[in-house]
N, C-alpha and C positions, 0 to 999 in steps of 0.2 A: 787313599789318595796321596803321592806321591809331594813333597813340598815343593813348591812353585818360586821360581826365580822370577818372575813375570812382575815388571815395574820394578825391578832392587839392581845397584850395581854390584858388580863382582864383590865392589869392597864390603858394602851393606849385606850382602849374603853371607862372604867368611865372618864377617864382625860377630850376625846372628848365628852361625855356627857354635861359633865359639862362645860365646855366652850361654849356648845352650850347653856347650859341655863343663863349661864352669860347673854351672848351674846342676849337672849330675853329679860331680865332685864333692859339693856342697850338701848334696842328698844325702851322702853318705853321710856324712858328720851331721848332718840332721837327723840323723836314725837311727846314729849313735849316743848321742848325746842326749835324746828323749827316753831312750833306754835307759841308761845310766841313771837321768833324773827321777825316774817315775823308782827304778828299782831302788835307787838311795834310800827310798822316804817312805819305800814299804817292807821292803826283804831287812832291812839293816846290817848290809854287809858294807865291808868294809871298802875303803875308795877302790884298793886295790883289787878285790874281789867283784866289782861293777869293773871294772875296766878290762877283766877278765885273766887277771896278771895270775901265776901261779907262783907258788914259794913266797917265802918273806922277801917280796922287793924293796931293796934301801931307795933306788931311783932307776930313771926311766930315761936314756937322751934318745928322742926323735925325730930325724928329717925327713923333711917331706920335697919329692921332685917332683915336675913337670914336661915328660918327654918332650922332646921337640925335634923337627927336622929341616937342615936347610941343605943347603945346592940341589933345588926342586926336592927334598922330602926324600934324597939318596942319603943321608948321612944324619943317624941319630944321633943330640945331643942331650945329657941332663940339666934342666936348671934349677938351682936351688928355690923353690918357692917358700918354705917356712919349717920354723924349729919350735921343738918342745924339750924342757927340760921337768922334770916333776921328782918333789922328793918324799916318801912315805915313812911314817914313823915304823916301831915295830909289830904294831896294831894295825899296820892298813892304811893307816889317817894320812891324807894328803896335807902335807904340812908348808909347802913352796912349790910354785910353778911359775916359770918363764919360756913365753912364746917371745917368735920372732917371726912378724908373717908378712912382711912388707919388701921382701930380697933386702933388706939391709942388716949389719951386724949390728949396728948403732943405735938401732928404734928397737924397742922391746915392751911388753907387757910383763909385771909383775904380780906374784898374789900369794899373802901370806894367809895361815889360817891356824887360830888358836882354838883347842878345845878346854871342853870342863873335866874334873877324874872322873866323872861316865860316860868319858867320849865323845861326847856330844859337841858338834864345832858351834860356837859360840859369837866367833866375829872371822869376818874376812876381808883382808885389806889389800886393795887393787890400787897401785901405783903405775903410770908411763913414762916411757923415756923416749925422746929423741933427739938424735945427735948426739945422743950419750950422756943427755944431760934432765936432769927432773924436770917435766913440763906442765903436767898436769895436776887438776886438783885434788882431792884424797877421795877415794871412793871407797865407803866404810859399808858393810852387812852384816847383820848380827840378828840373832835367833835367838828364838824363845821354844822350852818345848814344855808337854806335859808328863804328866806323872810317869807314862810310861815309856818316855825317851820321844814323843814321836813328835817333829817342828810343828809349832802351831800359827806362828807368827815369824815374818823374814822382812827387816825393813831394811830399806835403800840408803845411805844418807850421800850426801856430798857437801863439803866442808862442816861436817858437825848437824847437818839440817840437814831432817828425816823429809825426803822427797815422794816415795816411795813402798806401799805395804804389801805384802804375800799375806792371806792368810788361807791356813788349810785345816781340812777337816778329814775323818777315818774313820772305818768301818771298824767293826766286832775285831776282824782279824791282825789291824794294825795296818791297812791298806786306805794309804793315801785315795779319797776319791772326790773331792773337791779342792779347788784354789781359788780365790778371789782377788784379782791384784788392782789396785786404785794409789793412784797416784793424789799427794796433796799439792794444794792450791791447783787445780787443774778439775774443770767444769765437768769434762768425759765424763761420761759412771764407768763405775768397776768394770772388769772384764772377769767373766766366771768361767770356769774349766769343772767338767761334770767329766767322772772316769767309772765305767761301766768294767765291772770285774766277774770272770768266770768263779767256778768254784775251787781253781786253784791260785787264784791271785792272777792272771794276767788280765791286763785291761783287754777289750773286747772293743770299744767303743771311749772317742773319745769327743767331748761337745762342747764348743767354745763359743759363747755370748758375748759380743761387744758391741759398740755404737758404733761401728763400722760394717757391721756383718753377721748373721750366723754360720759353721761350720761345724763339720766333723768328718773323723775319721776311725776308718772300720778295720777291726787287725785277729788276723788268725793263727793259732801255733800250732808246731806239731808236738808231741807228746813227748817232747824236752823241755819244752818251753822257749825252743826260740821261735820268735815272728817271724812267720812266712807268705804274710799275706799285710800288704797295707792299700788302703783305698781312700781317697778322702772326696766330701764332697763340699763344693761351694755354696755359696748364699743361694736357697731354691733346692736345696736337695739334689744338686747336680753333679751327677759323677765326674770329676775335674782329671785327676790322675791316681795311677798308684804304683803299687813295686809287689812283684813276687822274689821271695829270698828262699837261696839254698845251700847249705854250712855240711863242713866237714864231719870228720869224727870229733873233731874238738872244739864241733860247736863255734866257727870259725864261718865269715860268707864265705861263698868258695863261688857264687853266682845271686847276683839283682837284676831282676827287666823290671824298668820303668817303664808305664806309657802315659802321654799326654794328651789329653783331647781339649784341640783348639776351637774355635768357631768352624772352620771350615776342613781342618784339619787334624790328623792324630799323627802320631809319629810313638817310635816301640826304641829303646835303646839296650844294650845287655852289658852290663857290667862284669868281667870274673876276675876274680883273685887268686893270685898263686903266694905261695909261703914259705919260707924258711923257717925251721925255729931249730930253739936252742933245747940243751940237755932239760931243762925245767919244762918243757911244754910251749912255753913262750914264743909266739911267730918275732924274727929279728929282722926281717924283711916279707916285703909285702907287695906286690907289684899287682896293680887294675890298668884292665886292657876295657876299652868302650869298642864295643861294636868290631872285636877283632885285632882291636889298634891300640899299643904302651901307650898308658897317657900318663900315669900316673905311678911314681916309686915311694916308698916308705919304707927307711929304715930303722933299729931301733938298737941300743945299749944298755942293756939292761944289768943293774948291779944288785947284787944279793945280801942280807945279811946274813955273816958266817954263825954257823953252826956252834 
């Protein structure tokens, strides 16, 4: 069924447009970054090895754009939507990173992160800026692990006062398959995360408990191990949305279709990726098209440590 402009004005139609294509943008980096976290805290590789970096990267500068077209949509322009900076020791270990995701040079995010001698990062400290000037109050994380490296406790604080706990639990193999997170002074109960794993360590299934809802979501690989199937469903066991993914030789998306099912409505979008990269393997440019059409550029500078 076709989506219906029937009661919406022009403007309220492009507005939901375009929140809907945020909203796939944001997909992405939600798909990445649950990647990332789950492999962290089970594989034990290093930051740069989760992010899929090749060679010993010293750091990483990325921006990010936002196709856009005016004189009626004849003439493409880019606009800077947000920057990354990220610096890695010679182990991997992300040690500084600064975004920038508000179009301005002035407002930024910070984050430092110290480890112990067995690697293991120990505290991380999140500072803001705007207008270029410190604004915000100190937002401290710090980790506790067990005998055999793996996090067992991750607490929040802000100004000194522990707000906030993670704790996680693991299987035989050293695979993260529980998290509990509860917030102090705060009536809510915990919210629990249940990680159903194959027999080569990818989660299968994932199951979230909270006083707002139950859910989950269902994920399939192919015999690389990257996810190529996500489905999630809502409170009621209701199939809500998902994404089919498909990667290069380098294990790279190269294609994602979302779809969404509304009350009355579904709607299918397709995401693809083209790539540049450099002599190390490394894509240094990144360009997704939705449904046919540039929406989105990433570029990347990536620096090496010498040999």
């Amino acid at each position: 069924m076709p989506y219906s402009r029937i009661g919406k004005s022009l403007l309220e139609f492009n507005l939901e447009i375009m929140q809907r294509k945020i909203l796939l943008i944001i997909s992405i980096f939600v798909f990445i970054t649950f990647s990332q976290t789950t492999n962290a805290q089970s594989k034990k590789k290093s930051d740069a090895e989760i992010e899929g970096l090749k060679g010993e990267v010293m750091s990483v500068n990325e921006k990010y754009y936002i196709e856009k077209r005016i004189f009626f949509g004849l003439i493409p322009i880019k606009e800077e939507s947000s920057y990354e900076h990220k610096i890695y020791n010679k182990k991997g270990k992300l040690v500084f990173e600064k975004d920038i995701s508000d179009f301005r040079e002035d407002n930024w995010n910070i984050s430092y992160y110290k480890y112990d001698n067995r690697g293991n990062c120990i505290e991380q400290i999140d500072s803001n800026y705007e207008d270029g000037s410190y604004y915000s109050r100190l937002w401290q994380y710090t980790f506790n692990y067990d005998e055999k490296g793996n996090i067992i406790e991750k607490y929040v604080s802000l100004d000194g006062k522990h707000i906030e706990k993670y704790s996680f639990k693991y299987d035989n193999n050293g695979d993260y398959i529980e998290k509990i997170s509860s917030k102090f002074d705060d009536e809510i109960p915990p919210i629990k995360e249940i990680l159903i794993r194959d027999n080569k360590g990818n989660i299968i299934e994932r199951k979230e408990y909270s006083y707002f809802g139950n859910h989950r979501y269902v994920f399939k690989y192919d015999d690389k191990g990257n996810k190529i199937k996500e489905a999630f469903y809502n409170q009621g066991d209701t199939l809500s949305s998902g994404s089919l993914f498909d990667y290069n030789e380098k294990n790279d998306i190269i294609e994602q279709i979302d779809f969404f099912i509304y009350e009355i409505d579904t709607e299918n979008n397709t995401l693809k990726f083209k790539y540049k990269y450099d002599s190390k393997g490394n894509w240094i440019k990144q360009i997704v098209y939705i449904n046919g059409s540039i929406e989105f550029i990433a570029k990347r500078k990536i620096e090496y440590y010498k040999d």
